[in-house]
TORROTOR-835978 format. One record per residue (C-alpha): x, y, z; residue in one letter. Coordinates in steps of 0.25 Angstrom, whole numbers, plus 5000, padded with zeros to 4 digits. Each point is the difference from the previous one (the first is absolute). Layout:
x; y; z; rest
X; Y; Z; A .
...
***
This chain:
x; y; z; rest
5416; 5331; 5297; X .
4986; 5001; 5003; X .
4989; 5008; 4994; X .
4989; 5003; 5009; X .
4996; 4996; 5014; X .
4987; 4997; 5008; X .
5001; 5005; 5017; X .
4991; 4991; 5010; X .
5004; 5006; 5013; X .
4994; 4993; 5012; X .
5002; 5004; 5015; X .
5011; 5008; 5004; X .
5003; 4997; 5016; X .
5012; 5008; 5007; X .
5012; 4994; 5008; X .
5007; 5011; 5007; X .
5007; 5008; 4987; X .
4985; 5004; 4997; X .
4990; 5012; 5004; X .
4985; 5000; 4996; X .
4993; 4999; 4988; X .
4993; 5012; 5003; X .
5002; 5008; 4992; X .
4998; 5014; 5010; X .
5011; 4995; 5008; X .
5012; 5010; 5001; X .
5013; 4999; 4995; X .
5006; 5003; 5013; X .
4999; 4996; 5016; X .
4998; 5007; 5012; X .
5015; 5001; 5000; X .
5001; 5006; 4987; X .
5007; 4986; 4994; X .
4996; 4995; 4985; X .
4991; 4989; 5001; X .
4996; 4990; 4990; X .
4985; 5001; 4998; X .
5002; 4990; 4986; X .
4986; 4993; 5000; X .
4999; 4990; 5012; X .
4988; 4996; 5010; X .
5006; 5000; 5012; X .
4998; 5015; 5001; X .
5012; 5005; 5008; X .
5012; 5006; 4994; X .
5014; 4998; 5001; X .
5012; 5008; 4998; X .
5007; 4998; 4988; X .
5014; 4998; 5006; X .
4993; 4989; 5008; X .
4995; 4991; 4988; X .
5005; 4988; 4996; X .
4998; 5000; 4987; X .
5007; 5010; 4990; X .
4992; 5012; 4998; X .
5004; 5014; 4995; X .
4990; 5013; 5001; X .
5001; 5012; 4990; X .
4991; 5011; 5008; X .
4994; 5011; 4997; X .
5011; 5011; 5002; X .
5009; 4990; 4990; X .
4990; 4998; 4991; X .
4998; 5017; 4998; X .
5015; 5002; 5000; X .
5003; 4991; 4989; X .
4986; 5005; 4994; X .
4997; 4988; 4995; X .
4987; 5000; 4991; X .
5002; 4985; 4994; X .
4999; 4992; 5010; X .
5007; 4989; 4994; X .
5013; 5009; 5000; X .
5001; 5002; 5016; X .
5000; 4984; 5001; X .
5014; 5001; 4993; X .
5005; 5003; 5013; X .
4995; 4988; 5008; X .
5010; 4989; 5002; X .
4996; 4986; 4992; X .
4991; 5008; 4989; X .
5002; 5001; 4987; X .
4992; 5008; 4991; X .
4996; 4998; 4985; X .
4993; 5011; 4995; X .
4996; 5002; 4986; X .
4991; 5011; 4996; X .
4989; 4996; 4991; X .
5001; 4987; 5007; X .
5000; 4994; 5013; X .
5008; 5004; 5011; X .
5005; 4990; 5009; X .
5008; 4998; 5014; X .
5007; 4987; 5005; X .
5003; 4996; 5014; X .
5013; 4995; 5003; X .
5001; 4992; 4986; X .
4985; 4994; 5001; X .
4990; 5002; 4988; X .
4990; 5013; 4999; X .
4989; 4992; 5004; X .
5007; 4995; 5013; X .
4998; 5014; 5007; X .
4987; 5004; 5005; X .
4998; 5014; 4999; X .
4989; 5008; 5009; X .
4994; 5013; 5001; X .
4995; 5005; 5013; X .
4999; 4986; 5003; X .
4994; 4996; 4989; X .
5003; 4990; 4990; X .
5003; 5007; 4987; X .
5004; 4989; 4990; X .
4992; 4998; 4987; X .
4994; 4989; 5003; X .
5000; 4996; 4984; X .
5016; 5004; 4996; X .
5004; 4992; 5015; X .
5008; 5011; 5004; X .
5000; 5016; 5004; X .
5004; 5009; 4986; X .
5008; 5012; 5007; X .
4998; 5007; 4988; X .
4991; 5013; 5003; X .
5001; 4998; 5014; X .
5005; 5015; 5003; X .
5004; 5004; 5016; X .
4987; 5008; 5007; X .
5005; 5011; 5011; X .
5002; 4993; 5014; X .
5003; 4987; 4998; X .
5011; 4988; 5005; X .
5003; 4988; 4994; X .
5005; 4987; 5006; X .
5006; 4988; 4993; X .
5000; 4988; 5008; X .
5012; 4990; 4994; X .
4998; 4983; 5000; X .
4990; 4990; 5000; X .
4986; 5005; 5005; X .
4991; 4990; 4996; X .
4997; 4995; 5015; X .
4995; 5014; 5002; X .
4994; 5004; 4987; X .
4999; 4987; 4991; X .
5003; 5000; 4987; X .
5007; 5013; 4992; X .
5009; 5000; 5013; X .
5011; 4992; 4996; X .
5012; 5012; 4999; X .
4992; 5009; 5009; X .
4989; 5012; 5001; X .
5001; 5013; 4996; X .
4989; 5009; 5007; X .
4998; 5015; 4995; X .
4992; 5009; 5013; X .
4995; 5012; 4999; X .
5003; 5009; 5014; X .
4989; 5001; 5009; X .
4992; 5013; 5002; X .
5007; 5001; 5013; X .
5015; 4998; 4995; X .
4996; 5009; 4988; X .
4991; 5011; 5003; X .
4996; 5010; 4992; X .
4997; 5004; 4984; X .
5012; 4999; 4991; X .
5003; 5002; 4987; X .
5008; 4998; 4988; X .
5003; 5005; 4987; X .
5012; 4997; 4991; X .
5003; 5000; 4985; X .
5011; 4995; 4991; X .
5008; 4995; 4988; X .
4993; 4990; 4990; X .
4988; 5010; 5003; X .
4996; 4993; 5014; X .
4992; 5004; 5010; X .
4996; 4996; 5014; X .
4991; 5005; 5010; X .
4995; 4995; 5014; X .
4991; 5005; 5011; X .
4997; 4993; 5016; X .
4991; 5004; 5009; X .
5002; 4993; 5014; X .
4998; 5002; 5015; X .
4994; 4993; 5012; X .
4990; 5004; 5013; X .
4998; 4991; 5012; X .
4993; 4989; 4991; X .
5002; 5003; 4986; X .
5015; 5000; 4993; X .
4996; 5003; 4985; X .
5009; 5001; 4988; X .
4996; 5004; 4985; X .
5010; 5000; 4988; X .
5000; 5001; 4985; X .
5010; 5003; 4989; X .
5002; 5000; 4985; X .
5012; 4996; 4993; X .
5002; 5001; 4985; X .
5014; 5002; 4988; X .
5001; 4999; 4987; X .
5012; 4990; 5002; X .
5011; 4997; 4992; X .
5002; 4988; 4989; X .
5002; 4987; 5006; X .
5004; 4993; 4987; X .
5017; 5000; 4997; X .
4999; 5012; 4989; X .
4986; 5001; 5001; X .
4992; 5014; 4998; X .
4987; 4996; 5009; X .
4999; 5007; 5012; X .
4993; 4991; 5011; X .
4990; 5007; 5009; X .
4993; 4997; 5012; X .
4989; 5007; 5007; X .
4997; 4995; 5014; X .
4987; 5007; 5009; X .
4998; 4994; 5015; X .
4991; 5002; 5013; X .
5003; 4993; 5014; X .
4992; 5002; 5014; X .
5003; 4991; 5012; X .
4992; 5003; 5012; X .
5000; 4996; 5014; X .
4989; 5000; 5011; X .
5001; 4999; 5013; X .
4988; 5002; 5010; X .
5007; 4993; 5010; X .
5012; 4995; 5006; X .
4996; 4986; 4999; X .
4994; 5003; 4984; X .
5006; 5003; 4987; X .
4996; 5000; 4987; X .
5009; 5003; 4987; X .
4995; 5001; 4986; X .
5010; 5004; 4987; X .
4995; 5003; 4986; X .
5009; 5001; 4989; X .
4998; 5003; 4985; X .
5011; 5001; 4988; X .
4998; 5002; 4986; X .
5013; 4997; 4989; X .
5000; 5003; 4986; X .
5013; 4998; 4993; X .
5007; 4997; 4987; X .
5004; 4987; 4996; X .
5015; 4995; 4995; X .
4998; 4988; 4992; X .
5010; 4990; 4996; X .
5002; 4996; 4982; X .
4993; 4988; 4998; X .
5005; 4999; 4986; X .
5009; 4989; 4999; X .
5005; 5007; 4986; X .
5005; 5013; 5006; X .
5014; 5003; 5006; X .
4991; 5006; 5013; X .
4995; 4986; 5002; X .
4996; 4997; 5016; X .
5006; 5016; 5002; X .
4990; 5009; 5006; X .
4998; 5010; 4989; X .
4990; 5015; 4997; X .
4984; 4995; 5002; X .
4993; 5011; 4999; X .
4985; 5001; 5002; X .
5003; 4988; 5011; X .
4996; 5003; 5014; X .
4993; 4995; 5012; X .
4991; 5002; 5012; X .
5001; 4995; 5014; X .
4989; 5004; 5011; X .
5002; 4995; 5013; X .
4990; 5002; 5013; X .
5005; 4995; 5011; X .
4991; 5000; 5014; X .
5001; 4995; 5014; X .
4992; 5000; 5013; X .
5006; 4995; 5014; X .
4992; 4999; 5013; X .
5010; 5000; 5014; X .
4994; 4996; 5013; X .
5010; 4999; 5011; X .
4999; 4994; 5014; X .
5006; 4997; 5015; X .
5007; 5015; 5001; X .
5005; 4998; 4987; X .
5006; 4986; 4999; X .
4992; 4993; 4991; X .
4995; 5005; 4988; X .
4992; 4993; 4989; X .
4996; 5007; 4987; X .
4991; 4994; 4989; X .
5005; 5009; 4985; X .
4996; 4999; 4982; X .
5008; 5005; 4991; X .
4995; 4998; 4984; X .
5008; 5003; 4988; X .
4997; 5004; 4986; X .
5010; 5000; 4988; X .
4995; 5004; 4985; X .
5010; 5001; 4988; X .
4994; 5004; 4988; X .
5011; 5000; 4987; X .
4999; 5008; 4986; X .
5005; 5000; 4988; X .
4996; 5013; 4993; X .
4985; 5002; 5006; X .
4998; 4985; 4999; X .
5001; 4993; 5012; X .
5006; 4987; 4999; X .
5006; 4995; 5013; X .
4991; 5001; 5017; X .
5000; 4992; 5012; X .
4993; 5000; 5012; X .
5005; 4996; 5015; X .
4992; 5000; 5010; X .
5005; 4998; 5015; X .
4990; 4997; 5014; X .
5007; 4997; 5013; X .
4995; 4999; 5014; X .
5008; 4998; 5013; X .
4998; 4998; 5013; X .
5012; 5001; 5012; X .
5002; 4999; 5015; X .
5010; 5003; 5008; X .
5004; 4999; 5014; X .
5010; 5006; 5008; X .
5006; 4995; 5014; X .
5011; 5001; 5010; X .
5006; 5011; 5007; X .
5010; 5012; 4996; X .
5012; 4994; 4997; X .
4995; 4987; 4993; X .
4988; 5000; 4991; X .
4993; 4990; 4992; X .
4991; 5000; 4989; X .
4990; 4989; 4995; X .
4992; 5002; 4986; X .
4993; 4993; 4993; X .
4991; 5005; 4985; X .
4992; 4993; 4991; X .
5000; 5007; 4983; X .
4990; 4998; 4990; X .
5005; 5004; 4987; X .
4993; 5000; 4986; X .
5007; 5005; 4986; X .
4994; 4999; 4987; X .
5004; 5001; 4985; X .
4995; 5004; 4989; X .
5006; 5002; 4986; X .
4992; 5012; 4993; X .
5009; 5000; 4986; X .
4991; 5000; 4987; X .
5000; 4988; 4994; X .
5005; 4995; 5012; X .
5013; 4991; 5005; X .
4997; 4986; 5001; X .
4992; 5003; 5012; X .
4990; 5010; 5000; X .
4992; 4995; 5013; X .
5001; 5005; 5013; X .
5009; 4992; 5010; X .
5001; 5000; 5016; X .
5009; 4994; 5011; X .
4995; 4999; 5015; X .
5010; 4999; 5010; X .
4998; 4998; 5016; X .
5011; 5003; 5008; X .
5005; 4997; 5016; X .
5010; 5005; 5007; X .
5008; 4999; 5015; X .
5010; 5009; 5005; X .
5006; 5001; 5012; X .
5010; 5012; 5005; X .
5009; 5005; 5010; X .
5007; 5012; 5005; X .
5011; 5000; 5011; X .
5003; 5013; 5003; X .
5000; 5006; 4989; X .
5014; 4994; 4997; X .
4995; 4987; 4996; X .
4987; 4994; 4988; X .
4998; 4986; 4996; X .
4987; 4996; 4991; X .
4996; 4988; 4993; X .
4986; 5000; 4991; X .
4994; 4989; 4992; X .
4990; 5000; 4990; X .
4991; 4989; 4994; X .
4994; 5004; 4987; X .
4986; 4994; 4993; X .
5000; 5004; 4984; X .
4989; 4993; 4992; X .
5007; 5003; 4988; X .
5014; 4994; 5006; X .
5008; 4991; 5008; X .
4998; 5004; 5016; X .
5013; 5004; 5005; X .
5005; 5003; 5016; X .
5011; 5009; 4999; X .
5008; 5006; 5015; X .
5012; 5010; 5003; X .
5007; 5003; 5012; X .
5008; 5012; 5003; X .
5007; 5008; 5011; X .
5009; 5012; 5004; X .
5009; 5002; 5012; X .
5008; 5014; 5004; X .
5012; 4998; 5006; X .
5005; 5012; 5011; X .
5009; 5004; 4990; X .
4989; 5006; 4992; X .
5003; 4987; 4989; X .
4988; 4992; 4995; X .
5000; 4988; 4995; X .
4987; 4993; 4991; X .
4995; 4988; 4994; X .
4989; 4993; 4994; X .
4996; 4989; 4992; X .
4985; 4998; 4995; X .
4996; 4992; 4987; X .
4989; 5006; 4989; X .
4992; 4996; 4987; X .
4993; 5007; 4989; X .
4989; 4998; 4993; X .
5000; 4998; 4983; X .
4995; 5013; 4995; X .
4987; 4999; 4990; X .
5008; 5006; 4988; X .
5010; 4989; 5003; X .
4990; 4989; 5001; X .
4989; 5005; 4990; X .
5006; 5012; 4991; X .
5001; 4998; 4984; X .
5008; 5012; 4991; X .
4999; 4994; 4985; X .
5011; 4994; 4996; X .
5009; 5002; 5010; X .
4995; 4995; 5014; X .
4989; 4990; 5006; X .
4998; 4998; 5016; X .
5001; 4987; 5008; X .
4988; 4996; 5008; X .
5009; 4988; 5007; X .
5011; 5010; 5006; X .
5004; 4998; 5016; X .
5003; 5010; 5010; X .
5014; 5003; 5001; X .
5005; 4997; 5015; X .
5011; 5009; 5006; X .
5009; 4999; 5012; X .
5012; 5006; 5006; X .
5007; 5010; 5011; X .
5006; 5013; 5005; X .
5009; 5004; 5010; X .
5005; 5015; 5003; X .
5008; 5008; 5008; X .
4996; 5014; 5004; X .
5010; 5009; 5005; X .
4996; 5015; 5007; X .
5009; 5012; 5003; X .
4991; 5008; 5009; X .
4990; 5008; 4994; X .
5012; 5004; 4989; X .
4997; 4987; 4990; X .
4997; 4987; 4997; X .
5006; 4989; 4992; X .
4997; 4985; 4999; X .
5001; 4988; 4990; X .
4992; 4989; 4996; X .
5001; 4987; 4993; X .
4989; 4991; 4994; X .
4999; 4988; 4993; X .
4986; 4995; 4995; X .
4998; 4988; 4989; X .
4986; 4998; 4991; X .
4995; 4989; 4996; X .
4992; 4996; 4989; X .
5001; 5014; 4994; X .
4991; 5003; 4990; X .
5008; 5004; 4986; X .
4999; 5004; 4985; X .
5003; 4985; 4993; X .
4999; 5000; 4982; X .
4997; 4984; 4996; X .
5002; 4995; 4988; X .
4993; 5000; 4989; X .
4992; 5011; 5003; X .
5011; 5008; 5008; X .
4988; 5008; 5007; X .
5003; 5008; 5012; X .
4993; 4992; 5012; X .
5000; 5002; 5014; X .
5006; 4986; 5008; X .
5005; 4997; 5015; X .
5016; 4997; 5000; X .
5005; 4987; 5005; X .
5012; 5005; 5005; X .
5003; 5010; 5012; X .
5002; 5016; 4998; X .
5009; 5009; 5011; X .
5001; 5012; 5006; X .
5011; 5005; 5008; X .
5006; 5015; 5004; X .
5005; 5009; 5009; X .
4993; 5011; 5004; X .
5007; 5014; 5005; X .
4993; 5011; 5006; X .
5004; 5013; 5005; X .
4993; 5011; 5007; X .
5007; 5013; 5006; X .
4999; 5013; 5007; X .
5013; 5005; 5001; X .
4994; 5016; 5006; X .
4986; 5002; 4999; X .
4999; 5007; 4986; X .
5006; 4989; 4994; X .
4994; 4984; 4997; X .
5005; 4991; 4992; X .
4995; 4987; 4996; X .
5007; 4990; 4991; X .
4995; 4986; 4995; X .
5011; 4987; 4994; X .
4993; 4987; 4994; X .
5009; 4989; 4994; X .
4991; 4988; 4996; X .
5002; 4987; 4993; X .
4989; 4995; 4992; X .
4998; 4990; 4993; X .
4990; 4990; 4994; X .
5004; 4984; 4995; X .
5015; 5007; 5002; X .
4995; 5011; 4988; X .
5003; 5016; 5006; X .
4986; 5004; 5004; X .
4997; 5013; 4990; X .
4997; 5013; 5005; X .
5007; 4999; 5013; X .
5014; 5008; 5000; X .
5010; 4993; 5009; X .
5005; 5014; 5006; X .
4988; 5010; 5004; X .
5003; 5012; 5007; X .
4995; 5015; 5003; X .
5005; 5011; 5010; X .
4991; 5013; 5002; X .
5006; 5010; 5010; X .
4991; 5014; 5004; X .
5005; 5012; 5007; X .
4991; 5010; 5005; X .
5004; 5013; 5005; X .
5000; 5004; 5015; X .
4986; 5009; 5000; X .
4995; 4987; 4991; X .
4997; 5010; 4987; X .
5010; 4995; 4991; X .
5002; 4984; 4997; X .
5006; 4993; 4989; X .
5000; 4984; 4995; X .
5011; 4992; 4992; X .
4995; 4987; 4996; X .
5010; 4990; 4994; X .
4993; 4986; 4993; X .
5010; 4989; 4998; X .
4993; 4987; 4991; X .
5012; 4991; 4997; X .
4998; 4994; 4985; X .
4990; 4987; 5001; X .
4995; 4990; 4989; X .
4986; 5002; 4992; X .
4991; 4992; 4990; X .
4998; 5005; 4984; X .
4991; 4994; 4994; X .
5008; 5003; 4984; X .
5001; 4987; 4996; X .
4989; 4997; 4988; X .
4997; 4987; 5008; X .
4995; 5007; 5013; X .
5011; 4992; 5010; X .
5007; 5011; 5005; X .
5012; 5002; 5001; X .
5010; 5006; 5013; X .
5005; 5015; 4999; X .
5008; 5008; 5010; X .
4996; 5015; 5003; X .
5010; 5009; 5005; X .
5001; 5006; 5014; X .
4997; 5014; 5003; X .
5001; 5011; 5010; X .
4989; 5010; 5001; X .
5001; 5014; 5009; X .
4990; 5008; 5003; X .
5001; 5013; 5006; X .
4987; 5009; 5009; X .
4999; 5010; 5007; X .
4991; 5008; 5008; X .
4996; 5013; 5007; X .
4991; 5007; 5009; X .
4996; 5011; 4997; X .
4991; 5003; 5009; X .
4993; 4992; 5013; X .
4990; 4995; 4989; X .
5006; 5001; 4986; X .
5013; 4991; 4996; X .
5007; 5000; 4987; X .
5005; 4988; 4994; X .
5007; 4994; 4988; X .
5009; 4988; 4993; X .
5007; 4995; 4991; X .
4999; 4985; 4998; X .
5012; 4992; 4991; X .
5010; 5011; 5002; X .
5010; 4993; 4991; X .
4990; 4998; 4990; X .
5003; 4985; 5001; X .
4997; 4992; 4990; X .
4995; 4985; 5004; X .
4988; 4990; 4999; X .
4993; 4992; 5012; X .
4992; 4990; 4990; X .
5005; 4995; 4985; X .
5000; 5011; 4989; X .
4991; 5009; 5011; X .
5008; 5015; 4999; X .
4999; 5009; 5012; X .
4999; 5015; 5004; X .
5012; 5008; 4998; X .
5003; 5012; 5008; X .
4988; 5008; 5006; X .
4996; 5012; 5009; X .
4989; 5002; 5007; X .
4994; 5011; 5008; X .
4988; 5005; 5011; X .
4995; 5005; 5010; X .
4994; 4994; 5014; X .
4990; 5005; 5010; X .
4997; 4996; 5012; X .
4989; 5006; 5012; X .
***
């Protein structure tokens, strides 16, 4: 199982399953269909029962009924993700059996990895007011480069135009938490304008088996995205967002000598800090009455960790992310058949640096330059037909140049049926903690690691009932090669990072299910089964059964609505580090079911009431090895809105 993860995300270039990187575009088109605005160049959305790829969209209205505030626990609802949360640790998602780090996650288009841990810690990323996520499933990495290999998740914040407005909220609960949040949006003519902030912050509960430490988190964020346009040829977009984690730290024994040996177990006085500041800046000139467009975009992204023991500190890092793109697009053809030509060029700088006392075996500052290149072509047959192919050629100074494609279309048939497809290949990138990182004693890195290398397919059926539901089914095979593992030589027996010999596999189905039986009443429901494995070992963390059903009624004069939430995670196979020797050994954590039940009401045009309880049954169940969880809980508030 790996340990930490570096991104280098290069271009990303759309075929036809893909909207704009922009990341003002709306969430819907003129004809009030859900569109895909995940992170492409090519600036021109598609609806999302048109993609050829697999895609699912949690909007806003879900997102408020299930009110979800970690955003990690909505993702359980996704097909192919898993989620491994532990508090006082990291928090993890999966895509359709791939590693952590083989998701690129993005944030109002921006990437949002730590450049130095390789991968995106969902723990303390609480949900703002007005947002959508969209997790896009299979390799990526000929739109997006390395980090892409199982897909893209992208967080967005509504625009001021979709959203407008102030709103408010205030909640309180068990383990003596407390949440509040606060937007500010609108738009003129020129100017669509959205400000946010919020504040989270428990007292948490132990997450030791038997322990007595409570673990506690406060979290404190502000976001602004803007969005200029002078004229209908012009368009400039800009987004500014800062976050700031302090939290309490689980530790595991580290004693061979105790019976809690390689258990996590009480820690007090060890926490940590993370602050996050994230910014980008997007430039949008269009041409011939709309057709071609070509926008020239930086992003920058900054990480710090800072760890404690007591008042000293004793663990930090530092990444630091620079990234500049340019794309253009051109569209031709006539009403019925349209095609789309783009190409983008992506400059891409991270850095590394290791800021512990004392230092690992590298203290320096370490950085990786990556140009990337990228073709694409689409077309649209009257809206009942996509195809799309991309390629991407990618220049590393640090790494083997790689050339990585993907094809993928989707036709309707008149029956209302859908069928999809796609194939594409993807690589990722060795991660700095992988190739440099040092922890005494018990793990060195490996500056001679490979790129893994990825390739594989899909293929779905999408069945419609009118405007009553929507059910289809997918199926997905992917195999990785030269997958960077954990190994233990002899004599030593010191954990260290190396590339596999041997091939690892993916393969599921995914089943989906969305329904409107009247008006009041939507239900969405979510089925994963997957088989991973790695050199014919059960790849851990990944239940082979995944499933979720939320169902919400709201009364006729729309006052009144309630949410059950139902979590299915079938048992799955975990890592323990309890032998004295530090080879770990296999153990199996026990499936779960989790409910949660909301409710909601208005009392008046401006002022709703709202609680919860989460784990209604009190369930008792663990996600990561020796990590407890919440039990039952409550929580209470109320929301304005003008």
């Amino acid at each position: 199982m790996k340990t930490a993860y570096t991104s280098l995300l290069a271009l990303a270039v759309a075929t036809p399953a893909f909207a704009s990187s922009n990341p003002s575009q709306p969430a819907t088109n003129a004809a009030g269909e859900t569109i895909v605005v995940t992170a492409s160049r090519s600036n021109a959305g598609i609806a999302a029962d048109r993609l050829g790829a697999s895609v699912t969209v949690l909007d806003a209205a879900a997102i408020e009924a299930r009110q979800t505030r970690v955003v990690s626990d909505v993702l359980r609802d996704v097909p192919g993700v898993a989620v491994s949360r532990a508090i006082g640790g990291l928090t993890q998602i999966r895509l359709r059996g791939s590693e952590a780090n083989h998701a690129l996650v993005l944030i109002d288009g921006i990437e949002a990895s730590d450049p130095f841990n390789g991968e995106f810690d969902f723990n303390g990323l609480i949900a703002d007011q007005a947002v959508r996520i969209e997790v896009l499933r299979g390799q990526q990495s000929s739109l997006y480069g390395s980090d892409a290999i199982g897909g893209v998740v992208h967080y967005l914040t509504l625009s001021g135009a979709e959203a407008p407005g102030f709103t408010a909220r205030a909640e309180g609960g068990s383990f003596n938490t407390f949440d509040g949040a606060a937007r500010f949006a609108g738009a003129t003519d020129q100017l669509d304008y959205v400000v946010s902030g919020g504040y989270y912050r428990t007292d948490g509960t132990p997450v030791a088996r038997n322990g007595t430490r409570d673990v506690g988190s406060e979290t404190a964020g502000v976001n602004a995205k803007l969005a200029w346009t002078p004229s209908e040829s012009f368009k400039l977009t800009g987004v500014a967002r800062y976050s700031w984690n302090d939290y309490d730290v689980a530790n595991t024994e580290q004693n061979p000598a105790s019976p809690l040996f390689g258990f996590i177990v009480d820690s007090p006085g060890v926490r940590a800090t993370k602050e996050s500041l994230y910014g980008l800046l997007r430039a949008e000139l269009t041409g011939l009455d709309g057709r071609w467009v070509n926008a020239l975009t930086g992003q920058y992204a900054d990480v710090t960790r800072k760890g404690y023991t007591g008042a000293l500190r004793d663990t930090g890092s530092n990444g630091r992310r620079y990234k500049g793109s340019f794309e253009s697009s051109l569209r031709f053809g006539d009403e019925v058949v349209v095609h789309k030509l783009t190409g983008a060029l992506d400059l891409e700088r991270e850095e590394f640096q290791n800021t512990t006392p004392g230092g690992f075996a590298f203290t320096g500052r370490r950085n990786t330059t990556n140009l990337g290149l990228v073709g694409q072509y689409e077309l649209s047959i009257d809206e009942k037909a996509t195809f799309g192919a991309s390629v991407r050629q990618d220049w590393n100074n640090r790494f083997a140049d790689s050339t990585t494609w993907r094809v993928q279309g989707s036709y309707t048939l008149p029956t209302d049926t859908r069928v999809h497809a796609a194939y594409g290949t993807g690589v990722k990138n060795p991660g700095y903690f992988e190739l440099y990182g040092f922890v005494d004693g018990q793990y060195i890195g490996n500056p001679n690691l490979r790129p893994e290398k990825s390739e594989g397919w899909e293929a779905g059926l999408e069945q419609r009932f009118g405007e009553i539901a929507t059910i289809g089914a997918t199926w997905f095979d992917n195999r990785l090669k030269g997958e960077i593992f954990t190994t233990f030589p002899a004599p030593t027996f010191i954990a260290t990072p190396a590339n596999r010999t041997t091939k690892s596999r993916q393969r599921g189905v995914e089943v989906a299910l969305s329904a409107r039986p009247v008006p009041q009443w939507r239900i969405d429901a979510a089925y994963t089964w997957l088989d991973a494995d790695e050199n014919g070992a059960v790849e851990v963390r990944r239940a082979k059964h995944i499933a979720s059903f939320n169902s919400t009624w709201t009364t006729a004069d729309e006052r009144l609505s309630g949410t059950l939430t139902v979590r299915y995670n079938g048992r799955q196979q975990d890592v323990a580090f309890t032998d004295p020797s530090f080879v770990p050994v296999n153990v199996t954590l026990k499936d779960y079911v989790l409910v949660n039940l909301n409710a909601e009401y208005r009392l008046t045009g401006a002022i709703t009431l709202f609680g919860r309880v989460e784990n209604l049954f009190d369930e008792d169940y663990e996600e990561v090895f020796s990590y407890a969880t919440p039990g039952a809980s409550a929580y209470g508030g109320v929301r304005v809105k003008f």
